[in-house]
SELUM-194882 format. One line per 8 residues: number of its first residue (from 1); for each residue x, y, z of C-alpha. Coordinates in Angstrom, 1 decimal, always signed. Layout:
BEGIN
NUM> X Y Z; ...
//
This chain:
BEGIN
1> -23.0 -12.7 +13.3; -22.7 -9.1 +11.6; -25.0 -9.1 +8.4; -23.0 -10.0 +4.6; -22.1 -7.3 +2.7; -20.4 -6.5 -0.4; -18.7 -3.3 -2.0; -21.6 -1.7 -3.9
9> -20.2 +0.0 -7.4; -20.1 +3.1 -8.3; -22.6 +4.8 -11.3; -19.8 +6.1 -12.8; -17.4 +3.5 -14.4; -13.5 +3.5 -12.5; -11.4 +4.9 -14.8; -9.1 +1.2 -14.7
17> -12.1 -0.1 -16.1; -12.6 +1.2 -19.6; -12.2 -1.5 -21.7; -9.9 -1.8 -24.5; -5.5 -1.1 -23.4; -2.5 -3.7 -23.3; -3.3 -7.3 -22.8; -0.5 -9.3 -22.0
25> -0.4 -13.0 -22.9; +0.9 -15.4 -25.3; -1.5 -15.2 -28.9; -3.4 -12.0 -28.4; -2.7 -10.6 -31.7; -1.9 -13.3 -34.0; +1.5 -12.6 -35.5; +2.6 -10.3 -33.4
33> +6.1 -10.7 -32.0; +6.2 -11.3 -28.6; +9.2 -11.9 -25.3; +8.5 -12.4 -21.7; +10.9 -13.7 -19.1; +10.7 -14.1 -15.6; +13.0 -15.4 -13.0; +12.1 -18.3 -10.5
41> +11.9 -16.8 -7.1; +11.8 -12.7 -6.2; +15.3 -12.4 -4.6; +18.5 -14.7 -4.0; +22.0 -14.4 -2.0; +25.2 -15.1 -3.7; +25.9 -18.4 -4.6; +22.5 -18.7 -5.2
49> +21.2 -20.2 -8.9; +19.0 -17.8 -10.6; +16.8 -19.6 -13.1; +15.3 -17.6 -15.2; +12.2 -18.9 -17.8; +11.4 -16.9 -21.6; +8.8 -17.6 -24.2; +9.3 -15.9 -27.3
57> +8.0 -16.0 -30.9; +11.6 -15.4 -32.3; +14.0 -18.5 -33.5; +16.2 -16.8 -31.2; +17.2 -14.0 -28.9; +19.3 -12.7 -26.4; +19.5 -11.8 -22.5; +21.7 -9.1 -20.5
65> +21.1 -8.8 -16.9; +21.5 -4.9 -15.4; +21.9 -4.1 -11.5; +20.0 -0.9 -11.8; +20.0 +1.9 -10.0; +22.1 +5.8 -10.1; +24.6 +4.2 -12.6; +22.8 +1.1 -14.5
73> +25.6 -1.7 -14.6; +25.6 -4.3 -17.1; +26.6 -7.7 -15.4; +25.7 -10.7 -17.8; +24.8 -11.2 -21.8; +23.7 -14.5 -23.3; +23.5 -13.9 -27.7; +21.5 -16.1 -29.7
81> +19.6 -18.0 -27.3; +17.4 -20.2 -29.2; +13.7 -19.1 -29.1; +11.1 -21.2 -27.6; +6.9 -20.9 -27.5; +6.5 -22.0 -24.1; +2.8 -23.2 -23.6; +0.8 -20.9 -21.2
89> -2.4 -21.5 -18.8; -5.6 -19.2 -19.8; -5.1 -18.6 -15.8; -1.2 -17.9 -15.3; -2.5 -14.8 -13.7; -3.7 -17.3 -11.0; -1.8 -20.4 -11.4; +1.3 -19.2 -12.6
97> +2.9 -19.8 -16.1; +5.0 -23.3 -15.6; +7.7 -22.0 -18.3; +10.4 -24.4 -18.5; +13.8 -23.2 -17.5; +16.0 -21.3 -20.4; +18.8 -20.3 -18.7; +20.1 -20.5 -15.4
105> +23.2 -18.7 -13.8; +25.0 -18.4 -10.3; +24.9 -15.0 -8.2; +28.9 -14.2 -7.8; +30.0 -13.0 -4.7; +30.9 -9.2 -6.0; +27.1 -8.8 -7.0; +26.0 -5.6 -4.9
113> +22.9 -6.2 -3.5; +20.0 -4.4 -5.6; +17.3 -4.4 -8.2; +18.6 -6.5 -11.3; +17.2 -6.3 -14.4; +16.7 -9.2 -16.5; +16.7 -7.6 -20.4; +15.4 -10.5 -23.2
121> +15.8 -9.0 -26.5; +14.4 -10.2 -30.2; +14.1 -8.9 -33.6; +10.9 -9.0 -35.5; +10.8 -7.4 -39.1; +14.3 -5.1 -38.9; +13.0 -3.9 -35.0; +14.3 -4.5 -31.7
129> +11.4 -6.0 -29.2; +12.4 -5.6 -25.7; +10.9 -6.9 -22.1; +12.4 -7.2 -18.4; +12.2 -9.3 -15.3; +13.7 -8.9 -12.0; +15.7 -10.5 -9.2; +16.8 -8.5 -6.2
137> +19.9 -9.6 -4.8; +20.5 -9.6 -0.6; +23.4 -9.4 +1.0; +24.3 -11.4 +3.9; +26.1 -8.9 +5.5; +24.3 -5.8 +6.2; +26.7 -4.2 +9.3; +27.9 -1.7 +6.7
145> +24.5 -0.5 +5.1; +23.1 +2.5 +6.0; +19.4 +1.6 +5.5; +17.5 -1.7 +3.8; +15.0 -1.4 +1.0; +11.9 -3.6 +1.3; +10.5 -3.7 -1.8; +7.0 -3.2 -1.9
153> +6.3 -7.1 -4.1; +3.0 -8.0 -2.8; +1.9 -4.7 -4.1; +2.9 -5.4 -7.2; +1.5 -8.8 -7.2; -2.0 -7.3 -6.3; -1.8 -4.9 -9.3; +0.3 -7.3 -12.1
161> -2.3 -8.0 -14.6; +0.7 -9.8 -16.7; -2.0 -12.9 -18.3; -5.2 -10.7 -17.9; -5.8 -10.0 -14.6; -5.2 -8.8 -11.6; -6.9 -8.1 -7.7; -9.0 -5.4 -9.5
169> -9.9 -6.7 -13.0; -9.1 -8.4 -15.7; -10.8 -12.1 -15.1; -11.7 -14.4 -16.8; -9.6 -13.4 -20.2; -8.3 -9.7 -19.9; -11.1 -7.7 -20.9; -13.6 -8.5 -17.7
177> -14.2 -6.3 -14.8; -14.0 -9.4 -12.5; -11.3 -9.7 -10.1; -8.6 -12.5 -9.3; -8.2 -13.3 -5.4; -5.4 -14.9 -6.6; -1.8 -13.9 -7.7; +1.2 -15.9 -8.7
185> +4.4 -15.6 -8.4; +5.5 -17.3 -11.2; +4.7 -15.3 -14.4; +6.4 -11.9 -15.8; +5.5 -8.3 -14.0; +3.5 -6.2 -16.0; +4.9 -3.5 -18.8; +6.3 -0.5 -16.8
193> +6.5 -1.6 -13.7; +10.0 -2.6 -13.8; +10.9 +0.0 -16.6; +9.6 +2.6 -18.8; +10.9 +6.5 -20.4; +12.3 +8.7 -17.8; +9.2 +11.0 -17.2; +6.5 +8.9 -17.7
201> +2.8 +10.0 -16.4; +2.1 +9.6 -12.6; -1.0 +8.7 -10.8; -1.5 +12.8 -10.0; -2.5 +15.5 -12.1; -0.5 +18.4 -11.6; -2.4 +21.5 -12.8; -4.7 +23.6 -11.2
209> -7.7 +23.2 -13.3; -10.6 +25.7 -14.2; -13.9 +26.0 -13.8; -16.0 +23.3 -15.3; -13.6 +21.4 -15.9; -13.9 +17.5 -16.3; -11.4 +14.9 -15.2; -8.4 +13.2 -16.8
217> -6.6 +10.4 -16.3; -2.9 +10.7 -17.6; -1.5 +7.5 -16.3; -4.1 +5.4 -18.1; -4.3 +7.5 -21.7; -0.3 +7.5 -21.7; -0.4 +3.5 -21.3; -3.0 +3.1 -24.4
225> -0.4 +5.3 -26.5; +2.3 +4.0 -25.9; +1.2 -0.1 -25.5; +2.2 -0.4 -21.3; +0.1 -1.9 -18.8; -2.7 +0.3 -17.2; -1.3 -0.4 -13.6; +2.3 +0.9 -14.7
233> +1.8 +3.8 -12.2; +0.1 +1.9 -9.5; +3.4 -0.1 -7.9; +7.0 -1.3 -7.7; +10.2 -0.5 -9.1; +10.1 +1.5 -12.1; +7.4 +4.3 -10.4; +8.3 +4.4 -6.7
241> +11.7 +2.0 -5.4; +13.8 +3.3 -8.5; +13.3 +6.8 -7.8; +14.2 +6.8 -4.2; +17.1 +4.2 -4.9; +18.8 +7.1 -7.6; +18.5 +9.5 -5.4; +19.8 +7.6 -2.3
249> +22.8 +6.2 -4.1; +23.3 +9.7 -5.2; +23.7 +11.0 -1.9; +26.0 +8.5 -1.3; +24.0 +6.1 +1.2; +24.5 +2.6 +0.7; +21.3 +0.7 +0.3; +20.8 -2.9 +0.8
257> +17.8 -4.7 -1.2; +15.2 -7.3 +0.3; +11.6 -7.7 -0.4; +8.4 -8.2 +1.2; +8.3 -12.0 +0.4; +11.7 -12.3 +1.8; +10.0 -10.5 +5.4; +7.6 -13.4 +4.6
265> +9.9 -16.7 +5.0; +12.4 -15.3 +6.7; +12.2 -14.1 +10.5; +16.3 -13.2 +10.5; +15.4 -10.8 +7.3; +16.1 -7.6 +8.8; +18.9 -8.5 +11.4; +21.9 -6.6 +11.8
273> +20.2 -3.5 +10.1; +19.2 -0.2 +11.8; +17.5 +1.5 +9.7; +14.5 -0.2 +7.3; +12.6 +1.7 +4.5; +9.8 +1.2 +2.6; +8.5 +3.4 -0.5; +5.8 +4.0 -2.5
281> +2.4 +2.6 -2.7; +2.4 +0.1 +0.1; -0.8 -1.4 +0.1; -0.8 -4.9 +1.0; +1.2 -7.0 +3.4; +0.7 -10.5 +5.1; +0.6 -11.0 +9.3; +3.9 -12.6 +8.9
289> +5.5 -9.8 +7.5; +4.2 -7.3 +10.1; +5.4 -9.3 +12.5; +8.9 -9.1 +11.5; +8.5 -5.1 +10.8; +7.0 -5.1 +14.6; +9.8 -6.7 +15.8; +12.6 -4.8 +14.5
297> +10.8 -1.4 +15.4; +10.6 -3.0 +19.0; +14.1 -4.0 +19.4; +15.3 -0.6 +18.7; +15.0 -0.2 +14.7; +14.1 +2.5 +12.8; +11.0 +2.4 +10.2; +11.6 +5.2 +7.5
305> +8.0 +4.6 +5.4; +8.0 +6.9 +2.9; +4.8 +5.1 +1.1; +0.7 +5.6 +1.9; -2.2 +3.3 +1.6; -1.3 +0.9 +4.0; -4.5 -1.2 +3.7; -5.1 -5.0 +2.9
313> -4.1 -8.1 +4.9; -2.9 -10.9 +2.4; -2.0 -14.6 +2.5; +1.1 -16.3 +1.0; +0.0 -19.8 -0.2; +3.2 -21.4 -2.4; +4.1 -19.2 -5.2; +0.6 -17.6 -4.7
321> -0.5 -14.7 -3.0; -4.4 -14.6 -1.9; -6.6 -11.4 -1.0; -10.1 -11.8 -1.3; -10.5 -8.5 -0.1; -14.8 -9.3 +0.9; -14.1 -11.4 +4.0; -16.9 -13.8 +3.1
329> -15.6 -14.9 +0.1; -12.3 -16.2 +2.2; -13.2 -19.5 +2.9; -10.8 -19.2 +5.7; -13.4 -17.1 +7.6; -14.9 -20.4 +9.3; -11.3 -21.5 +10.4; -8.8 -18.6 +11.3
337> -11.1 -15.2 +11.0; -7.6 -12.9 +12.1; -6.1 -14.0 +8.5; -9.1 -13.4 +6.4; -7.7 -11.0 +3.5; -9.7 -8.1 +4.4; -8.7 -4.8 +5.6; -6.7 -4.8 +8.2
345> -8.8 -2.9 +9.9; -11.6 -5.3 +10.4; -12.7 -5.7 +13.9; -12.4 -9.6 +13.0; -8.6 -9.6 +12.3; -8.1 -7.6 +15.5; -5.1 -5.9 +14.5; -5.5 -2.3 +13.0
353> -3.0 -1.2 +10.7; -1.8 +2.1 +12.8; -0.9 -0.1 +14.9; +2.2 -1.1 +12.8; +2.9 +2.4 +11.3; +0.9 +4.4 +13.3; -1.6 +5.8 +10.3; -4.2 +3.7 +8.1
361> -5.4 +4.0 +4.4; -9.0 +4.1 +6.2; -8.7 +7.2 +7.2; -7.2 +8.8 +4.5; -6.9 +8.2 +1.3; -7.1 +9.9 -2.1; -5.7 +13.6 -3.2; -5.3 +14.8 -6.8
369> -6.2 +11.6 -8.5; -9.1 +12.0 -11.0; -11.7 +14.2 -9.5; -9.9 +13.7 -6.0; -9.5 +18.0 -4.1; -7.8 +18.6 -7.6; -7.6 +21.9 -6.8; -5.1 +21.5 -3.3
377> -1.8 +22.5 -3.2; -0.5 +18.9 -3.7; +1.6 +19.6 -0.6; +2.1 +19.0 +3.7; +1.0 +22.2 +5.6; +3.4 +22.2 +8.5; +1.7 +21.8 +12.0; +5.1 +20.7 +14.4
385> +7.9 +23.0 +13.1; +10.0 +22.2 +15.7; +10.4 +18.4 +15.2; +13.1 +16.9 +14.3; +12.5 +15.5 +10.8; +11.8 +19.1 +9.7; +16.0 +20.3 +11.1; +17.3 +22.2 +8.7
393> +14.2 +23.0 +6.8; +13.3 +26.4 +7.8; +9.5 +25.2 +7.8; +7.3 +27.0 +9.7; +4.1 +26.8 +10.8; +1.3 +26.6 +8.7; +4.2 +26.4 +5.3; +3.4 +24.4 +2.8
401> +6.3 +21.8 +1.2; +6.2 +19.5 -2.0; +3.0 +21.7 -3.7; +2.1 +21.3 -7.2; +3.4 +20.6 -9.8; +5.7 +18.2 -7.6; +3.3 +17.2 -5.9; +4.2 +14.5 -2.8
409> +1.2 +14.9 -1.3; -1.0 +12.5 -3.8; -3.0 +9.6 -5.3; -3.1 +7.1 -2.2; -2.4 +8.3 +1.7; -2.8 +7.5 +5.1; -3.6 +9.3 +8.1; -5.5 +8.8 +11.0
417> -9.0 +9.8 +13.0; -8.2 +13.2 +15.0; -8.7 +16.7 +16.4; -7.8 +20.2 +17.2; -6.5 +21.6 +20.1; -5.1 +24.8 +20.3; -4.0 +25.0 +16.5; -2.1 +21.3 +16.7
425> -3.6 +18.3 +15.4; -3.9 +15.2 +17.9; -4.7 +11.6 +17.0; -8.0 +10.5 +19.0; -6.8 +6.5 +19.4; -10.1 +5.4 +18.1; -8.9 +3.8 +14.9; -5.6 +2.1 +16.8
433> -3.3 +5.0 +16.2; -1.1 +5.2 +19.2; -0.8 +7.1 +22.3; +2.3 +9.3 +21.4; +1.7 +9.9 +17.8; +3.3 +13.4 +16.7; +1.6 +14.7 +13.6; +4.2 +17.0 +11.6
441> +2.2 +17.9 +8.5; -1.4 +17.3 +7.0; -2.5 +17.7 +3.4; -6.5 +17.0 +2.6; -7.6 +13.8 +1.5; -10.9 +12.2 +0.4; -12.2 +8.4 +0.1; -13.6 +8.7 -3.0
449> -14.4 +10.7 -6.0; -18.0 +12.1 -6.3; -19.5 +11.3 -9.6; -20.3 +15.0 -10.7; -20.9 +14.0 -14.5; -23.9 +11.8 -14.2; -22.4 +8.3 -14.7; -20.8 +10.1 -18.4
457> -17.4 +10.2 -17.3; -14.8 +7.4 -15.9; -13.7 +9.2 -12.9; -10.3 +7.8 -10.9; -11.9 +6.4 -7.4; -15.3 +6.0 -7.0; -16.5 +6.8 -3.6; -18.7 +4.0 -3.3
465> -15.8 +2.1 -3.8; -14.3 +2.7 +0.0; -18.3 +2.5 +1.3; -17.8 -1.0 +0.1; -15.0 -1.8 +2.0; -16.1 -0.1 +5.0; -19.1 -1.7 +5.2; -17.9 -5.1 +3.9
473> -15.0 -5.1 +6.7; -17.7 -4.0 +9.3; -21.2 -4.4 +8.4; -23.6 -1.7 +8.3; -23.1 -0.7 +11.9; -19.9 +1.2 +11.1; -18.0 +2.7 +13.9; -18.6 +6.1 +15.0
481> -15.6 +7.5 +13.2; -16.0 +6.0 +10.0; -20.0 +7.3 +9.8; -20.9 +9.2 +6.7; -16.7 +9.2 +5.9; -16.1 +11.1 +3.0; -13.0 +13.4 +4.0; -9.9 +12.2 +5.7
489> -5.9 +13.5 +6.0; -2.8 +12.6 +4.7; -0.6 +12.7 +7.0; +3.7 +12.7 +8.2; +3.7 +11.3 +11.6; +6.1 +9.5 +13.7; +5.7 +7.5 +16.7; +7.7 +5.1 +19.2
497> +7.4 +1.2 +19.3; +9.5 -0.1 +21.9; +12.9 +0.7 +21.7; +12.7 +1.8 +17.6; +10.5 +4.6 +15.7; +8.5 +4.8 +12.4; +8.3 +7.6 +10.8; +5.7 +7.5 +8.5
505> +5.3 +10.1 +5.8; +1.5 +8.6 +4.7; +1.6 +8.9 +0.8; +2.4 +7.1 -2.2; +4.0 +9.8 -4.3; +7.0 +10.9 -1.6; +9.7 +10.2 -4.2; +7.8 +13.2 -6.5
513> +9.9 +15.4 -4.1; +13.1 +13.5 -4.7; +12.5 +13.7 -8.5; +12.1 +16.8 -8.8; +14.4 +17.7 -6.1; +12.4 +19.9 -3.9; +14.7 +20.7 -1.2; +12.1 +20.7 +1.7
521> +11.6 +16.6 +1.0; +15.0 +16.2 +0.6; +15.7 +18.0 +3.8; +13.3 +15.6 +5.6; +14.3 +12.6 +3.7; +18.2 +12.8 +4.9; +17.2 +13.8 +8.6; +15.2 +10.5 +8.4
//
């Protein structure tokens, strides 16, 4: 048996970690108003009964739900709701929150599917106080979509730190640097990840800094300013899913809604589509849910990813999701090692994540985050012109596309081990990535952030922090590609899987380009 290991931490402090920022739970500041809501399950069909659970500090308050999206549409208001303190577990990070219900409603058949927002509204002192929850709604005929979103929710659920914590920090009462294995379902989604202003900080910087210059981190100083969740940036609707979905709908392509979870429980999730995207930062996913994704690839469907970090293996327990993320601490080691919640890449869960989208967060993974190459363009250097994402472009090659300040090629992406020949870049196979994979573009990445400032300054990604998964996913004897890792590639790559193909454009902040509108990313994005 290979020798325990655990993540060793960094000298200098993660940025995430500085202590004080947004805490959210019932009785944190005494007499402060506060409204949370959240809905019973993730995503319904119509006819379904939504039921949807609110604790609040006002005698009363009111709820409109919004499908949102290109043109927000307001589809249900309850006034004067009476107000109810509901009583709340020191764990609902982990457990969940056990509301009781508040109100409950019926999907109508003319619901679209989409992203629906569920608004609860108070007044405390002459002010409006405002918070949101989500449903997606699915539709149960998909023949006439052009492409289905899969929501990116166990993502989410790894970074929510709605009650204190989350897989990263947070435990025991919202001010540790202890993580929770554990993530429930049943509780409301942290502030900003289901809405916040148009423009908000994302998790790049886009200047080109000067010399001796010492890192910031926007996402995290704009969250303690304006009272949002320090994740806000790091997953799910509001930063990554809303984007694309505006500028989809925009274009006119209609866009059916599911989410992970649904992938989850149900193997007929993605029948009867053609066309399956995913967006964002698209970090964790369970072996059930691959599956399904594998098999609609192999049975002739298309995979549009336009997401990175593709990383962690997770469990779905109940209304729980689990990811230990140290395989010995899974106690399900012993019993099943292929669903220990470890990176996917461990040689004990025998399933590499290229694989499945033909790139891995291990070889990859961080650009212009913190002290991450903050000085590249922030863009794809073109190495395959001539393929056929990249019609219509008038790339050539060795152009650069979404450079700063837009920026596409940052925070968190994948690529995959490779080499040179003759000016093109191959894939070597030693990390899982397949046989035919056809790398279009590469942009620099790193694992970590050196610590340059002597332990003085919070920097965005501690190297040591990917040592420690590297070595806790394979011991100390680390394979010969992942030896001394410090520097890895982003990368856009497609591939063939069966009868379908993923294309796979290996970073988190894609929908910078659609944004901002840089025609090269739109280009590709449509020919996808």
């Amino acid at each position: 048996m290979r020798e325990k290991t655990r993540p060793r931490r960094a000298g200098a402090a993660a940025a995430w970690s500085a202590t004080g920022g947004l805490v959210e739970r019932p009785g944190m500041i005494p007499g402060a108003p506060e409204i949370w809501v959240y809905a019973d399950k993730f995503s319904y069909f119509a006819g379904d009964t939504v039921s949807v659970r609110v604790h609040t500090t006002a005698d009363e308050y009111d709820i409109e739900v919004v499908r949102d999206g290109a043109r927000p549409q307001s589809i249900v208001k309850y006034i004067g709701l009476p107000g109810k303190q509901q009583s709340t577990p020191d764990d609902a990070y982990a457990t969940g929150c056990d509301w009781s219900e508040s109100v409950a409603f019926t999907v109508a058949p003319n619901w679209a599917s989409g992203m629906y927002l569920i608004l609860v509204r108070m007044r405390h002192e002459g002010v409006v106080v405002e918070r949101e929850g989500f449903f997606i709604v699915k539709a149960r005929e998909p023949e006439h979509a052009d492409m289905v979103l899969i929501h990116t929710t166990s993502t989410m659920l790894a970074y929510n730190d709605w009650g204190g914590a989350n897989n990263f920090r947070g435990a025991p009462d919202g001010f540790g640097d202890v993580a929770t294995p554990i993530s429930s379902t049943q509780r409301p989604i942290a502030r900003g990840m289901l809405r916040k202003p148009e423009g908000a900080v994302r998790n790049i910087h886009t200047d080109m800094p000067g010399i001796g210059w010492v890192p910031r981190h926007p996402p995290y100083e704009w969250a303690w300013v304006n009272g949002y969740s320090r994740h806000h940036a790091d997953a799910f609707w509001a930063t990554y899913e809303r984007p694309f979905t505006v500028w989809a709908e925009e274009q006119a392509f209609l866009v059916h809604h599911i989410t992970q979870h649904d992938l989850h429980e149900d193997p007929s999730a993605l029948r009867g589509y053609s066309c399956a995207v995913v967006v964002g930062h698209d970090e964790y996913w369970s072996w059930e849910m691959r599956d399904r994704l594998d098999a609609f690839v192999e049975g002739g469907g298309g995979l549009a990813r336009f997401g990175g970090n593709f990383l962690w293996q997770v469990r779905i327990e109940g209304d729980a999701q689990i990811c230990y993320k140290n395989p010995f601490d899974d106690p399900i080691r012993e019993v099943d090692p292929t669903r220990v919640t470890t990176a996917w890449d461990s040689p004990e869960i025998d399933r590499p994540g290229a694989w499945t989208m033909g790139l891995t967060a291990m070889a990859g993974v961080y650009n212009r985050y913190g002290a991450t190459t903050p000085r590249s363009s922030g863009g794809f250097t073109v190495y395959r012109p001539d393929h056929w994402a990249l019609n219509g472009t008038d790339l050539y090659y060795g152009d650069n596309f979404g450079i700063a300040p837009v920026c596409i090629a940052a925070f968190a992406m994948d690529g995959a081990d490779y080499t040179f020949r003759k000016g093109l870049p191959y894939a070597t196979g030693v990390d899982g990535a397949p046989e035919d994979l056809e790398i279009i573009a590469m942009a620099p990445a790193v694992s970590g952030s050196r610590d340059n400032w002597n332990g003085t300054v919070p920097i965005g990604a501690p190297f040591a922090e990917l040592s420690g998964i590297f070595e806790s996913a394979y011991g100390r004897e680390l394979p010969e590609h992942l030896r001394e890792f410090e520097y890895g590639s982003g990368m856009v790559a497609t591939h063939q899987r069966g009868l379908g193909t993923v294309f796979n454009a290996g970073t988190t902040e894609w929908v910078s380009g659609l944004i901002h509108r840089d025609p090269f990313t739109e280009r590709i994005t449509a020919n996808v």
